[in-house]
N, C-alpha and C positions, 0 to 999 in steps of 0.2 A: 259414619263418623269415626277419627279416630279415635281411640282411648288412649294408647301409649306411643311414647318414640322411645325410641334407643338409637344411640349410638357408640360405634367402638372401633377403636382405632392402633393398628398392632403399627409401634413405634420400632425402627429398627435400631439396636446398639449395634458397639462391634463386636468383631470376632463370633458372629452369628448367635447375638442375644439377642430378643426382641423381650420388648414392653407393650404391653396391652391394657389400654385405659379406656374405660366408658362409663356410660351416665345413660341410666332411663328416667326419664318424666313420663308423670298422668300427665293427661290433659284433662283440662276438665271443662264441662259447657261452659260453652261461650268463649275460651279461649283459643287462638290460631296454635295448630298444630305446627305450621312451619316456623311459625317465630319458635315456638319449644322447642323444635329441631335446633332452631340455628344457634339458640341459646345453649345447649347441651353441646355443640359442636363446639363453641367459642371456650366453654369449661373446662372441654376436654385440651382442647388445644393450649389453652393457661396454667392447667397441670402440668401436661406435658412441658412447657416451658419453664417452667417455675424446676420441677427434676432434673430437666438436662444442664439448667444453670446450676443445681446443685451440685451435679456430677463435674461439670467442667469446674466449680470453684476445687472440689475435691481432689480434680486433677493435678488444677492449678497447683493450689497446697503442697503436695505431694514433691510436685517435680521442684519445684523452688526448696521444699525442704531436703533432697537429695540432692541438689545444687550446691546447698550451703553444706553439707556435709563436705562435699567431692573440694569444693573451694578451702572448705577448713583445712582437709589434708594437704592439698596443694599450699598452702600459702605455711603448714607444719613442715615440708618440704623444701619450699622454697629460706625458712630461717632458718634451716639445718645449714644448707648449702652456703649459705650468707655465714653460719659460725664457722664452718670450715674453710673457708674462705679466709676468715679473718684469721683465721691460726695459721693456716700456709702465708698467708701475705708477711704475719710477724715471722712468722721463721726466717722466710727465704730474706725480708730485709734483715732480721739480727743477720742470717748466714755473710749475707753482702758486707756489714760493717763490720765482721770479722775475717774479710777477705777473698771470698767466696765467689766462686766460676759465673760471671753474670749472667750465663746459658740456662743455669738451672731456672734464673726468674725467666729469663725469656719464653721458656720452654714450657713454665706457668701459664706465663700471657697469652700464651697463643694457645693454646691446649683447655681451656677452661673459659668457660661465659664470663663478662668482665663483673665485678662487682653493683658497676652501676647500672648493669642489665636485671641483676638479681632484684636489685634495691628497686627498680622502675616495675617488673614483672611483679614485686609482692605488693608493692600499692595499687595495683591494677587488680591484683585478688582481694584486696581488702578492698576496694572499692566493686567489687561483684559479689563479695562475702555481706556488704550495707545493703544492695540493691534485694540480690535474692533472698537476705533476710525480712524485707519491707514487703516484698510480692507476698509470702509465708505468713504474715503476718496477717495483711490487709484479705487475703482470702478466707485465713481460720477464722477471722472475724466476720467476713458475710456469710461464708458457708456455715456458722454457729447462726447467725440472726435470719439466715433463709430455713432452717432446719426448726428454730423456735414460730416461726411463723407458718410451716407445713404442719406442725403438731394441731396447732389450732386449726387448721385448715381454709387459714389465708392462704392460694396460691398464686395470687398479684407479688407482682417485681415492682410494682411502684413504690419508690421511695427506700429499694436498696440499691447501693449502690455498686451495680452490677452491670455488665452490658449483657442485651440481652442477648440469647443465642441464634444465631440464623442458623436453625435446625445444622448444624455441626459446630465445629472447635471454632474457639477464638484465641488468637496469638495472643500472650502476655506481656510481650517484650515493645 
């Protein structure tokens, strides 16, 4: 008869980290062994899922909050370029109204992105600066509500709103 199962299961990360999780049950008279098996199996397996979705929220987080950093700069970048812009444009037209070689503007125009390339490129950063700030957002907040719920040692995903992981990444975008 048996007395005990165990099971344990070496989960692989990357960059050659492994995790290793398991569970033993008694068994005790009168109860089936393999059902305790399977159940200690399915345990294991709901842990493991419940950590890897933590990990992939945390990823999530992460790259979406270095997204919004990379976009901040870029779109600080792109209203520098838009002020300077707007100071050559008044120059070269005072220069024009005071007479001035109409080569110099032309030589502007053609030599520099046009204004309303800038002005199109920085709404496109601030509308990726809303987006990845909403991704950062909406994960700090399940990976805090999956994290309060590992403490207690819920490791069910039912009813956060997560997808689950098919043992690797899931795309964000």
């Amino acid at each position: 008869m048996i007395k005990e199962v165990k099971f344990e299961k070496l989960f692989s990360l990357e960059k050659y980290h492994n995790e290793k999780i398991g569970c033993t049950a008694i068994v005790n008279d009168g109860e089936n062994a393999d059902k305790t098996m399977a159940d200690i199996i399915l345990k294991v397996m709901d842990v493991e899922d419940c950590l890897s979705t933590y990990r992939e929220l945390l990823s999530r987080e992460e790259r979406a909050n270095y997204e919004v950093k990379s976009t901040e700069n870029s779109i600080e970048n792109l209203e520098d370029q838009i002020k300077t812009m707007k100071v050559k444009i008044e120059e070269i037209t005072q220069a024009v109204k005071k007479g001035a070689d109409v080569d110099e503007r032309l030589h502007h125009a053609c030599s520099s992105r046009s204004y309303k390339e800038l002005k199109e490129q920085l709404n496109t950063y601030k509308d990726r600066l809303k987006k990845e700030a909403v991704i950062a957002e909406v994960a700090m907040k399940n990976r805090i509500a999956l994290r309060e719920r590992i403490k207690v040692g819920n490791f069910s995903l039912e009813g956060i709103d997560v997808p689950k992981p098919s043992r690797g990444s899931f795309d964000i975008y």
